[in-house]
C-alpha positions as CSV (number, residue, x, y, z in Angstrom):
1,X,0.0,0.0,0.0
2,X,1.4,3.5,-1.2
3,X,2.3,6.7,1.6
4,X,3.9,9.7,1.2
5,X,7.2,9.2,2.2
6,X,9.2,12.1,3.8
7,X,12.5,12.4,2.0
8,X,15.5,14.8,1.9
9,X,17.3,15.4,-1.0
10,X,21.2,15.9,-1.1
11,X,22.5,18.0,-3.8
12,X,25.7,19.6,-5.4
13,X,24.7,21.0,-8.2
14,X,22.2,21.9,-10.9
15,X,19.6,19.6,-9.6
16,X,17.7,17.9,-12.9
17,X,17.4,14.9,-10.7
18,X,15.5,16.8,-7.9
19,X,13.2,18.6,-10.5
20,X,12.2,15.6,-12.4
21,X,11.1,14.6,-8.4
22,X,9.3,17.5,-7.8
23,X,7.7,17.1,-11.4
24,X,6.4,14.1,-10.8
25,X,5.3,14.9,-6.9
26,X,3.1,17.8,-8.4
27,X,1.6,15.6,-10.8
28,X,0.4,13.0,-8.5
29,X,2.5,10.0,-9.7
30,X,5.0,10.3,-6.8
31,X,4.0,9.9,-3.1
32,X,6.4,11.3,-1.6
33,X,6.8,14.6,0.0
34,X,10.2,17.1,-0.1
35,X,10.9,17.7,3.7
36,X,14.1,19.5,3.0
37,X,17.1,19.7,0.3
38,X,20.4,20.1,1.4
39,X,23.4,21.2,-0.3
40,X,27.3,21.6,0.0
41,X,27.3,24.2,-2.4
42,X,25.8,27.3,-2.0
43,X,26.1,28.5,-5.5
44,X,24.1,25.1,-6.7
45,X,21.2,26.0,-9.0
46,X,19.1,23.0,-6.9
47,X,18.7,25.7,-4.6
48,X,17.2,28.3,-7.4
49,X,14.8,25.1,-7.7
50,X,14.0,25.0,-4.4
51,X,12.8,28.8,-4.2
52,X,10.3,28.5,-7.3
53,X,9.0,25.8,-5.9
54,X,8.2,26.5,-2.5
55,X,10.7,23.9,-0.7
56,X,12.4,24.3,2.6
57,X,16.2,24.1,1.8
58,X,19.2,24.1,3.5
59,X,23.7,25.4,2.5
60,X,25.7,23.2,4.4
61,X,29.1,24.8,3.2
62,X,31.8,21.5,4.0
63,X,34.3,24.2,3.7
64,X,33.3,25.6,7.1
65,X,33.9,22.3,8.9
66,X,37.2,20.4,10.3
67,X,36.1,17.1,9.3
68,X,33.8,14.9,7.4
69,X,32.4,13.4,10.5
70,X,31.5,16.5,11.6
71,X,29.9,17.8,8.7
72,X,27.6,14.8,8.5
73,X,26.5,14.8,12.2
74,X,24.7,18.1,11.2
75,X,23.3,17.0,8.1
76,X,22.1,14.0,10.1
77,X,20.7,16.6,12.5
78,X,19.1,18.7,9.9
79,X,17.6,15.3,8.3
80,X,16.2,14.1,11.0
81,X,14.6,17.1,12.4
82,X,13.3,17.7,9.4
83,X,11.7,14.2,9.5
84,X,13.5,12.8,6.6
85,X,12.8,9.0,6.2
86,X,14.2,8.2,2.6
87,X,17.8,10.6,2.4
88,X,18.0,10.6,-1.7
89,X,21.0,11.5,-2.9
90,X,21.2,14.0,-6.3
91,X,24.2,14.6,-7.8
92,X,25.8,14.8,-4.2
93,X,29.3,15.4,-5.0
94,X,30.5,14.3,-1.4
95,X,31.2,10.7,0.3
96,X,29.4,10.2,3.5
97,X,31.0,8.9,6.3
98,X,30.1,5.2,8.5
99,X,28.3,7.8,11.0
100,X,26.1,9.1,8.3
101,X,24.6,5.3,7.0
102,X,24.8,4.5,10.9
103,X,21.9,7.3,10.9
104,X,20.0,6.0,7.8
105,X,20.6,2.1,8.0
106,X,19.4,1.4,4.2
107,X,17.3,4.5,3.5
108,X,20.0,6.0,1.4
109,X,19.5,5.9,-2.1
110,X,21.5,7.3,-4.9
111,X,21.6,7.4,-8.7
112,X,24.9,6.5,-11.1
113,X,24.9,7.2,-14.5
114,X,26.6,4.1,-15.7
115,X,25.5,0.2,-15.7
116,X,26.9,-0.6,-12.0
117,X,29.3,-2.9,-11.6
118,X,30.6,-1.6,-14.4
119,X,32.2,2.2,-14.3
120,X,31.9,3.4,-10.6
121,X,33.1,6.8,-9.6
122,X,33.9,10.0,-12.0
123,X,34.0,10.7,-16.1
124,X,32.1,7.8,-16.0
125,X,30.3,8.6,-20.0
126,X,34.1,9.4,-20.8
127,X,35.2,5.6,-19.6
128,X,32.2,3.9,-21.7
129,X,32.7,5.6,-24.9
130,X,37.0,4.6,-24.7
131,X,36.2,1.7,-23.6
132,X,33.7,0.9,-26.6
133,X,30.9,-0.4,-24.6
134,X,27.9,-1.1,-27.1
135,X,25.3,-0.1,-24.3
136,X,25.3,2.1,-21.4
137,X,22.7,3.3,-18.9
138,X,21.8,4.4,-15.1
139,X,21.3,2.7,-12.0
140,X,19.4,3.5,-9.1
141,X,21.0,1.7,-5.7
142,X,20.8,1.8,-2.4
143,X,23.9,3.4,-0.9
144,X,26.6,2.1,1.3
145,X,29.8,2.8,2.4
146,X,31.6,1.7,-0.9
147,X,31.6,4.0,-3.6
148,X,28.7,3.0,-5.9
149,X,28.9,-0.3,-4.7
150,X,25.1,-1.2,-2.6
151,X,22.1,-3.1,-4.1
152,X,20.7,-1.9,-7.2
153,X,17.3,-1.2,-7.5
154,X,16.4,-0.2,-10.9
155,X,18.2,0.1,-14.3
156,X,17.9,1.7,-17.5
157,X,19.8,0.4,-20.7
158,X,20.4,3.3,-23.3
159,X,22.6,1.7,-26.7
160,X,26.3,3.9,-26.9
161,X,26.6,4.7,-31.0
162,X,29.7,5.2,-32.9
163,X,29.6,8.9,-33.4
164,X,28.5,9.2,-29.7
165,X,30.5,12.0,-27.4
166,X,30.5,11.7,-23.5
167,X,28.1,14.8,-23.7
168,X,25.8,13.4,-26.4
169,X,25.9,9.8,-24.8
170,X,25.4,11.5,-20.9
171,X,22.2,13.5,-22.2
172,X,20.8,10.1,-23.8
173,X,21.3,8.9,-19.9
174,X,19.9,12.0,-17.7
175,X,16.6,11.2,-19.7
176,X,17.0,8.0,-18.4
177,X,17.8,9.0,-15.0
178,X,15.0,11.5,-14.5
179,X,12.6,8.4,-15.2
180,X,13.9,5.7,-13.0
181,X,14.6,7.8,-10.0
182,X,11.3,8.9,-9.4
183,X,10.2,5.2,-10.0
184,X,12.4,3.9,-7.2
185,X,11.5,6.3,-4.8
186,X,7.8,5.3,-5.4
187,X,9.1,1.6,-4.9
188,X,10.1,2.6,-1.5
189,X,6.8,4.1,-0.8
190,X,4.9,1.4,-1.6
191,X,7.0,-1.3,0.6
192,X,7.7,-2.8,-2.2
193,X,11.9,-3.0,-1.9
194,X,13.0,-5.9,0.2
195,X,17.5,-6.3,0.4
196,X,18.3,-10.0,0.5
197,X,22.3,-10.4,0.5
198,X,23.2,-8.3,-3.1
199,X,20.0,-8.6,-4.0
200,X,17.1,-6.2,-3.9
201,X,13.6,-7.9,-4.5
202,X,10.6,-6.0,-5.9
203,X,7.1,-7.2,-4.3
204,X,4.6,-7.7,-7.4
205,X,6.9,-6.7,-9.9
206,X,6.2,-7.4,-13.0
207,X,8.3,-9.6,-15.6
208,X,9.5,-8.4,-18.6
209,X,9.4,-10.4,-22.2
210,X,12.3,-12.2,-22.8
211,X,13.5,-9.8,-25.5
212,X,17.3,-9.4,-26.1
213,X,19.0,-6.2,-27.3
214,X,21.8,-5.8,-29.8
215,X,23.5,-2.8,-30.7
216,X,24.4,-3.1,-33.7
217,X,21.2,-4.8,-34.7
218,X,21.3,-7.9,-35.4
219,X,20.9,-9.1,-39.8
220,X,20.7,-12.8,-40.3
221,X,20.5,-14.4,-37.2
């Protein structure tokens, strides 16, 4: 059965992730309800975002604390007294610490724009296109204390072409993203996302066909 969950959105920068949430919350096909954005940056346009829209937000500069333990012990505070159940991370350009998932024992999400295991960290669009991947995508997955490394909840599959650029083949993704994060987040408000081991099951999900895909296409066979 579907709530609205109280989440807290952690950003760095321009924020399309968090607008494609707030689209969707406006539109009735997210239950979930923005309790409070927080960012590192106080020159992120997540923030501009914020303001048109009505939601509480909140400039955490790291630059004016000693330590990253520090920093998130009052992020944690500003979550939680914000009544933050889901933390939803958006292009947070910052690692949390053990204390932080301590605080939020799986209720972190995040979103990668690569096909996890595969590509974790930075430049990611830069490593598939050199590395001559035939298909790319995002994956939404709960966060741990590895970097891009916890259960994956959703993935999209976007096909890399030969003339792509990291910028052509990176804006062929964010559409991607800007679906499936939403998506997850409504998974999560429906009860719906149990973690066994790796794994994360999806009550009532449906299957797909069994439908390959081949980049190139396939001819003959």
């Amino acid at each position: 059965m579907s709530r609205k969950v109280g989440i807290g959105v952690l950003v760095s920068g321009s924020g399309s992730n968090l607008q494609s949430i707030i689209d969707h919350i406006e539109s009735g096909t997210l239950d979930a309800e923005i309790r409070v954005v927080l960012s590192n940056n106080p020159e992120a346009y997540a923030l501009e975002r914020c303001r048109k829209h009505h939601i509480s937000s909140v400039v955490l500069d790291h630059r004016q604390f000693d330590c990253r333990e520090s920093y998130d012990r009052r992020a944690v505070a500003i979550l939680v007294s914000s009544g933050v159940e889901l933390v939803v991370m958006a292009g947070f350009m910052r690692i949390l610490s053990p204390e932080f998932f301590r605080a939020f024992p799986s209720r972190i999400i995040n979103i990668h724009p690569a096909l996890l295991p595969a590509f974790p960290g930075m430049h990611v669009q830069q490593k598939a296109v050199e590395y001559g991947v035939k298909f790319a995508g995002c994956t939404v997955h709960f966060a741990d204390e590895g970097i891009d490394t916890g259960p994956i909840i959703i993935q999209s599959v976007v096909p890399v072409y030969e003339d792509d650029t990291p910028e052509s083949l990176s804006t062929r993704i964010l559409k991607e993203e800007h679906r499936i994060y939403p998506q997850a987040i409504q998974y999560y408000a429906e009860g719906r996302l149990v973690i066994e081991g790796r794994r994360v099951l999806i009550g009532n999900g449906r299957r797909f066909t069994e439908q390959a895909l081949h980049n190139p296409p396939l001819t003959r066979f």
